[in-house]
SEKE-968980 format. One record per residue: residue number from 1; residue in one letter; x negated, y, z negated of N, C-alpha, C in turn. Coordinates in pm, whole numbers, plus 50000, padded with zeros to 5 digits. Each point is the difference from the previous one (the first is absolute). Layout:
N
<atom NUM,"A",<X,Y,Z>,<X,Y,Z>,<X,Y,Z>>;
...
This chain:
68
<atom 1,"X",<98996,34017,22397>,<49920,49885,49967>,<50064,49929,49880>>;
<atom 2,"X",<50008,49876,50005>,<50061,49898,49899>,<49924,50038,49849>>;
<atom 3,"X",<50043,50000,49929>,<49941,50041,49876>,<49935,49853,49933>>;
<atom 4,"X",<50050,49867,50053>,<49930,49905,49942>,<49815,49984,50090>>;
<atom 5,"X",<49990,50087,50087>,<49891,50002,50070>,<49925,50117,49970>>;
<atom 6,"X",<50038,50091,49971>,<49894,50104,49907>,<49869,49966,49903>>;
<atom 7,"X",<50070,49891,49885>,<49876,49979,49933>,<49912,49884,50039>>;
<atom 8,"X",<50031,49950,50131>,<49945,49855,50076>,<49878,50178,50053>>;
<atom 9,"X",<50040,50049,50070>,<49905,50095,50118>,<49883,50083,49840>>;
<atom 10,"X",<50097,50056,49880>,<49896,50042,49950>,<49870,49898,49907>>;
<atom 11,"X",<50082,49838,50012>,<49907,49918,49949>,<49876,49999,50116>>;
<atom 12,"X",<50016,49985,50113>,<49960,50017,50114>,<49857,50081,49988>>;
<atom 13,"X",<50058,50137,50009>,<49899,50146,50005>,<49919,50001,49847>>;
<atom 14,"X",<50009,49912,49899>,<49955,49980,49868>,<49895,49900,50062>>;
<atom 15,"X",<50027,49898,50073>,<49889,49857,50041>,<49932,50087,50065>>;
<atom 16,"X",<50038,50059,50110>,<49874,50050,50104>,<49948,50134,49901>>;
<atom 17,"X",<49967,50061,49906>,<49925,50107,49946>,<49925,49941,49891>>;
<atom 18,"X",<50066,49901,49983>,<49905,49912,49912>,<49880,49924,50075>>;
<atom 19,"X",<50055,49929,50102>,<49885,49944,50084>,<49932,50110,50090>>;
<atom 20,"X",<50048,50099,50013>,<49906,50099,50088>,<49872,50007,49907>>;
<atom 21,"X",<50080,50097,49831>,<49842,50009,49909>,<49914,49891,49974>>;
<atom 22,"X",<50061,49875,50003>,<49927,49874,49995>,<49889,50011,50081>>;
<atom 23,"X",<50036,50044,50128>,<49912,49975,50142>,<49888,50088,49968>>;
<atom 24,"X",<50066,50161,49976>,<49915,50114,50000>,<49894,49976,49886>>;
<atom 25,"X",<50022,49937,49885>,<49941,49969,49857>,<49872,49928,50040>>;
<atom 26,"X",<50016,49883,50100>,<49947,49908,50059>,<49901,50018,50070>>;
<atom 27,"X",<50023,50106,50110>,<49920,50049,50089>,<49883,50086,49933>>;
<atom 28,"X",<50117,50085,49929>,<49884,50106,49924>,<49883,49934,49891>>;
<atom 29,"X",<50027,49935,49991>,<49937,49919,49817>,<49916,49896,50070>>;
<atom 30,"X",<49987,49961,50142>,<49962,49898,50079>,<49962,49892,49901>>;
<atom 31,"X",<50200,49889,49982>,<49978,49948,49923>,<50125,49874,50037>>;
<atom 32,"X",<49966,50005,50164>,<50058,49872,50053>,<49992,49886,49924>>;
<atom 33,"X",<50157,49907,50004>,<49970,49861,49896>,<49886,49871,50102>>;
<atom 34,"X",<49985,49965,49973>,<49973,49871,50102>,<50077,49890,50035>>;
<atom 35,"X",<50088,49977,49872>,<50082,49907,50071>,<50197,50077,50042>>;
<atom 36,"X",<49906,50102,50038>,<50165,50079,50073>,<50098,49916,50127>>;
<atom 37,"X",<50121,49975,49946>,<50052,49917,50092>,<50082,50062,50091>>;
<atom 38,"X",<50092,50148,50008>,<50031,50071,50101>,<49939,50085,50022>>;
<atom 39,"X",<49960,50008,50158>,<49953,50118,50083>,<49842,50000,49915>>;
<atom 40,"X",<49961,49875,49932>,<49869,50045,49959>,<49958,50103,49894>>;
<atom 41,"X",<50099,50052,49971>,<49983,50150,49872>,<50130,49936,49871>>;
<atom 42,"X",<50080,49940,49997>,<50106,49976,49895>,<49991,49839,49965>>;
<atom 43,"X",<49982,50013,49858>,<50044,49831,49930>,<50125,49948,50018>>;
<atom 44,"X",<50044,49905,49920>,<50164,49967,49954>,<50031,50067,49907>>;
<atom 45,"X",<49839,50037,49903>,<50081,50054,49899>,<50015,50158,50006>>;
<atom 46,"X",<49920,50082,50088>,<50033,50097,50044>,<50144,50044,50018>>;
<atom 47,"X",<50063,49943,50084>,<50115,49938,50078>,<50097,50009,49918>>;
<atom 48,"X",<49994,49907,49869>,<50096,49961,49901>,<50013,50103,49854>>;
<atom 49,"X",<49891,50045,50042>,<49968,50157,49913>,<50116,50110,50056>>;
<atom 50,"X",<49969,50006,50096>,<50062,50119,50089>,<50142,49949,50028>>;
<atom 51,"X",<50049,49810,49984>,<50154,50052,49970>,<50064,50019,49895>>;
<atom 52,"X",<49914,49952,49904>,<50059,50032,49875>,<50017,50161,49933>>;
<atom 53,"X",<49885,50102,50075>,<50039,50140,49929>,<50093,49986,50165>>;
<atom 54,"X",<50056,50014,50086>,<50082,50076,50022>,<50076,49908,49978>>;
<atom 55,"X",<50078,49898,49956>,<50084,49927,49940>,<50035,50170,49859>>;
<atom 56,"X",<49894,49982,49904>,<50032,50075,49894>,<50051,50118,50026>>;
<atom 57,"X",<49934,50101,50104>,<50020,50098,49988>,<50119,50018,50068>>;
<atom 58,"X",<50050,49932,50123>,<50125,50021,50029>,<50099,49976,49960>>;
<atom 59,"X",<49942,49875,49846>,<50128,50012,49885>,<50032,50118,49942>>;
<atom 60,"X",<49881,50038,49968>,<50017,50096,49904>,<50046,50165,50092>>;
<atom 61,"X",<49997,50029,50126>,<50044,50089,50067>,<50143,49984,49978>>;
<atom 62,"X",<50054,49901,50067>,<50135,49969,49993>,<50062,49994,49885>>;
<atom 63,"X",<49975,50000,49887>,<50034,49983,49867>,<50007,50175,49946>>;
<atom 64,"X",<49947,50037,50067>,<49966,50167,49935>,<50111,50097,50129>>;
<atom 65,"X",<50005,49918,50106>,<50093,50123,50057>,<50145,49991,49926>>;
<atom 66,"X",<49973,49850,49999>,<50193,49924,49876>,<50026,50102,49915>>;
<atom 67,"X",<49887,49998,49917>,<50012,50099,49854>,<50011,50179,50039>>;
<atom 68,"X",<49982,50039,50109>,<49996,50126,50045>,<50197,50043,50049>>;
């Protein structure tokens, strides 16, 4: 596997565990938004939340295997 596509797939698996607990948080807390614009359960800013930590964290993964 191309190594410039590694931290694209683990930014990836960072969005979907973030939006999974989003969902699960949601369901459990029955604390649907009203004006949810995908699939009825997620905002924009939901959305823009969830790319910015895996934006971060897959900086900061990749930055720590460097230093290893």
């Amino acid at each position: 596997m191309p190594t410039k596509f590694k931290p694209v797939l683990y930014g990836l698996g960072v969005f979907a565990v973030y939006i999974l607990l989003t969902y699960i948080l949601r369901l459990v807390t029955n604390r649907m938004p009203i004006d949810a614009e995908f699939l009825g359960v997620f905002t924009t800013n939901d959305l823009l939340l969830g790319l910015v930590v895996s934006i971060i964290l897959t900086f900061s993964h990749e930055r720590k295997k460097r230093l290893k």
